[in-house]
C-alpha positions in Angstrom: 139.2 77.3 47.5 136.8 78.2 49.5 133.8 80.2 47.9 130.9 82.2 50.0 128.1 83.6 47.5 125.2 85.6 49.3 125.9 84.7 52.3 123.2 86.2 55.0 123.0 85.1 58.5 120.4 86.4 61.1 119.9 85.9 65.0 116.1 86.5 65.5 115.2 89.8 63.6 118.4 91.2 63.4 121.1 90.7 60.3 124.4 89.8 61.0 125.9 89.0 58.0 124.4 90.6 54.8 125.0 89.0 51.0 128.4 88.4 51.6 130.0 87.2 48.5 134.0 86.2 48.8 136.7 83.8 47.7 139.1 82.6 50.2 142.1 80.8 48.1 143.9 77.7 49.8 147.3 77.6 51.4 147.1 81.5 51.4 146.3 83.6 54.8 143.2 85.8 55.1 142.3 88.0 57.7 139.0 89.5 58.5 139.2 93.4 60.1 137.1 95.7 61.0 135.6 97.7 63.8 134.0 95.9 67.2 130.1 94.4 66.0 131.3 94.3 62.1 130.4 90.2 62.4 133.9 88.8 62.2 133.4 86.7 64.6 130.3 85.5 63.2 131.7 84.7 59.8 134.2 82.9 60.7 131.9 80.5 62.9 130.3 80.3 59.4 133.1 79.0 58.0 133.6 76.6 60.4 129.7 75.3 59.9 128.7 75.7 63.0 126.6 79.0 62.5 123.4 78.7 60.8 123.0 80.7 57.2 121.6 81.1 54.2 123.4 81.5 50.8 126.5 79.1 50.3 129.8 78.3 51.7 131.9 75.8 49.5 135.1 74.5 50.6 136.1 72.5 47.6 132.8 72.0 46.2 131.0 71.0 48.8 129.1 72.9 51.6 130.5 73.2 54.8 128.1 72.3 57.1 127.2 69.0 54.9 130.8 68.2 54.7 131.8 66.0 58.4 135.1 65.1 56.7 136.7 68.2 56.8 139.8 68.3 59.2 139.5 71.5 60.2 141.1 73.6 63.3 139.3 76.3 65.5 141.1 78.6 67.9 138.2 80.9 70.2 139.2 83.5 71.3 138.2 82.8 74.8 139.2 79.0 75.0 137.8 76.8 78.2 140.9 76.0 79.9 140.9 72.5 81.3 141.6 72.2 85.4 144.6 69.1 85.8 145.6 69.0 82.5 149.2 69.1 81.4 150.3 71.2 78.2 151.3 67.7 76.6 147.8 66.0 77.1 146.2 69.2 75.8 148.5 69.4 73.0 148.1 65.5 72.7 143.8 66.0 71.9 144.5 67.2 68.7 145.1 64.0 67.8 142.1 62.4 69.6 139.9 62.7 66.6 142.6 60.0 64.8 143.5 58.1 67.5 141.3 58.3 70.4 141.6 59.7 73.5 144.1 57.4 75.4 144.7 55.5 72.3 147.6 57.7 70.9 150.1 56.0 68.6 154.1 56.5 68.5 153.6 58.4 65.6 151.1 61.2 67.4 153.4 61.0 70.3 156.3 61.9 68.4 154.4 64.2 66.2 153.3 66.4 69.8 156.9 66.3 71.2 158.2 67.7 67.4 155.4 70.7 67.9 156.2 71.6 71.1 159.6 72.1 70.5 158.9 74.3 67.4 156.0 76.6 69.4 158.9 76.4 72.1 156.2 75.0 74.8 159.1 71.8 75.4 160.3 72.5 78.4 156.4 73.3 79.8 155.1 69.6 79.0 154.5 68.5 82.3 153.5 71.8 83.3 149.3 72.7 83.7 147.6 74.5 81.7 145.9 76.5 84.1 149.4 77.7 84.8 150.1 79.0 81.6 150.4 82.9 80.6 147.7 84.2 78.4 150.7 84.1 75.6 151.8 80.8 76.7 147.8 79.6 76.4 147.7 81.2 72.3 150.7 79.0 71.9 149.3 75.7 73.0 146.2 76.4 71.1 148.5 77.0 68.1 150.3 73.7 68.9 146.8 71.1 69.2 145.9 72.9 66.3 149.6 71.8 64.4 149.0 68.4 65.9 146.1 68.3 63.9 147.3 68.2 60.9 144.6 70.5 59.1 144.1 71.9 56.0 142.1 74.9 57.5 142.7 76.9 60.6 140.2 79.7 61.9 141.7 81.7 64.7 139.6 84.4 66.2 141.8 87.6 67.5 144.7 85.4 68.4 146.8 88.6 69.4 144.0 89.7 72.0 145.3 90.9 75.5 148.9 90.1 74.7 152.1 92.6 74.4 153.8 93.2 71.4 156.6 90.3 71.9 154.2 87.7 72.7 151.7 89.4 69.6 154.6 88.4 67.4 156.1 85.1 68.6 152.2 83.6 68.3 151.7 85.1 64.2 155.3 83.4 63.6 153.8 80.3 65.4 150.8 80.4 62.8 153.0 81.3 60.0 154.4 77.9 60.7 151.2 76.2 59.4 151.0 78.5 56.4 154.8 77.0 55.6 153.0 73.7 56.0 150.1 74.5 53.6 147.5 75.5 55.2 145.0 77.7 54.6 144.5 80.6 57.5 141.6 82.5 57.8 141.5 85.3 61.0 140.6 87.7 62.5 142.4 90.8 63.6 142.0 94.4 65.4 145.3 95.1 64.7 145.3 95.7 61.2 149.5 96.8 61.0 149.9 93.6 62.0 147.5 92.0 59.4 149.1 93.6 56.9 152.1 91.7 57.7 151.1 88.5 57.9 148.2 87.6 55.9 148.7 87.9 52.0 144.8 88.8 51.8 142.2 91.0 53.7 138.7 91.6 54.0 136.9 94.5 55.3 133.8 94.6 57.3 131.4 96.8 58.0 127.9 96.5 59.8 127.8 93.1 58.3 129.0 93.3 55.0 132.3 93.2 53.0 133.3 96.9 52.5 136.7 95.7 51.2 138.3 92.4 49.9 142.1 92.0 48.5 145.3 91.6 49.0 147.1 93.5 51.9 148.4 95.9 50.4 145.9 97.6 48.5 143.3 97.3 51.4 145.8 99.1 53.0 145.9 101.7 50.4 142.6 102.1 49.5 140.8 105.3 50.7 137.7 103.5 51.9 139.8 102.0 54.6 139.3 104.8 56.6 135.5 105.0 56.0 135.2 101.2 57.7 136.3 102.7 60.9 134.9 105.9 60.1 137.6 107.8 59.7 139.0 107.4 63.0 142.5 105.9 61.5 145.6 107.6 60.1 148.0 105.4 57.6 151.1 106.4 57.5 154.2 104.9 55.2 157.4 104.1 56.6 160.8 104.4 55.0 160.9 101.0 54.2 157.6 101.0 52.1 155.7 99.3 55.2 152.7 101.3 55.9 151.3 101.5 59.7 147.6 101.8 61.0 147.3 104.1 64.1 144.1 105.5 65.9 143.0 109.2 65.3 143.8 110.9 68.8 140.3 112.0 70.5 139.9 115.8 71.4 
């Protein structure tokens, strides 16, 4: 479980994050939403520990950026891509922090082919990185972080500049470490799509949580619509499954 309780981060005189109070539960997948500036981004990278804050953010009792023994995963949204590097070597550094770089053991070397089979990245192994499609890239990211074996993953707009095919095949490939126990926090602009995946949502807003529970009655809730001021229409499929679409402009 991991628990935030007035959580307030500022850069210079600005606030970013305002008294953010929230339970994340483990082995569940959360997603953060909201409109461009809302501090998603910034949340999460408090999460992580590697944003400066006031308040508190336990994961498991202890606070995060005090804790160096979490094994935890982090997929940017704009990842450095490495010049000369192969996707099995990148794949292979997620296992660096266990092994050592160079060091890798049968085990980790087994463990990266079995990943790159399931994220379907097999038959790229020897290929570069640098090559790779900008769907291609969210899958090795996905795969270093599987490597890894953690127990928390924080991916920031993993959908971001890709179709709707590759949008898909990359949620299934996190739904993978879900399946494997993990807990999954993200963020999202397409909230449709977080609605399918994640079993929890929060809304933000200027900074604060406007909206916290599970994905379906975020969904439903009227003050949806006031997060991205009222510039979104939800509409309810046959099937039950509601959709998120933008307001046209006159």
């Amino acid at each position: 479980m991991i628990k935030v309780e007035d959580l307030t981060v500022r850069l210079g005189t600005k606030s970013v994050l305002s008294d953010i109070s929230v339970e994340i539960e483990s082995g569940k997948w959360t997603c953060l939403v909201g409109p461009n500036g809302a501090g998603k981004t910034t949340f999460l990278k408090a999460l992580l520990g590697s944003q400066p804050y006031s308040g508190s953010i336990t994961d498991g009792g202890l606070e995060v950026f005090k804790n160096h023994d979490r094994n935890v995963a982090f997929v940017p949204q704009h990842p450095q891509i490495p010049i000369g590097m192969s996707v099995s070597e990148y794949v292979m550094l997620g296992r660096s922090k266990r092994d050592g770089w160079g060091n890798e053991s049968s085990a980790s070397r087994k463990l990266v082919a079995e990943i790159l089979k399931l994220t379907g990245l097999f038959g790229m192994q020897g290929q570069y990185v640098s090559q790779l499609s900008g769907g291609e890239m969210q899958r090795a990211l996905i795969a270093r972080a599987l490597v890894q074996e953690p127990t928390l993953i924080l991916l920031d707009e993993p959908t971001s500049a890709l179709d709707l095919h590759h949008q898909i095949a990359v949620l299934n490939n996190i739904e993978l470490l879900k399946d494997r126990g993990v807990t999954i926090i993200s963020t999202m602009h397409d909230i449709t799509l977080a609605a399918m995946y994640a079993e929890k949502i929060i809304v933000m807003q200027e900074g604060r949580v406007l909206l916290s529970g599970s994905s379906d009655s975020v969904i439903h809730s009227p003050e949806l619509k006031s997060a991205f001021e009222n510039r979104i229409n939800v509409y309810t499929l046959e099937s039950g499954r509601p959709v998120i679409v933008a307001k046209k402009e006159r």
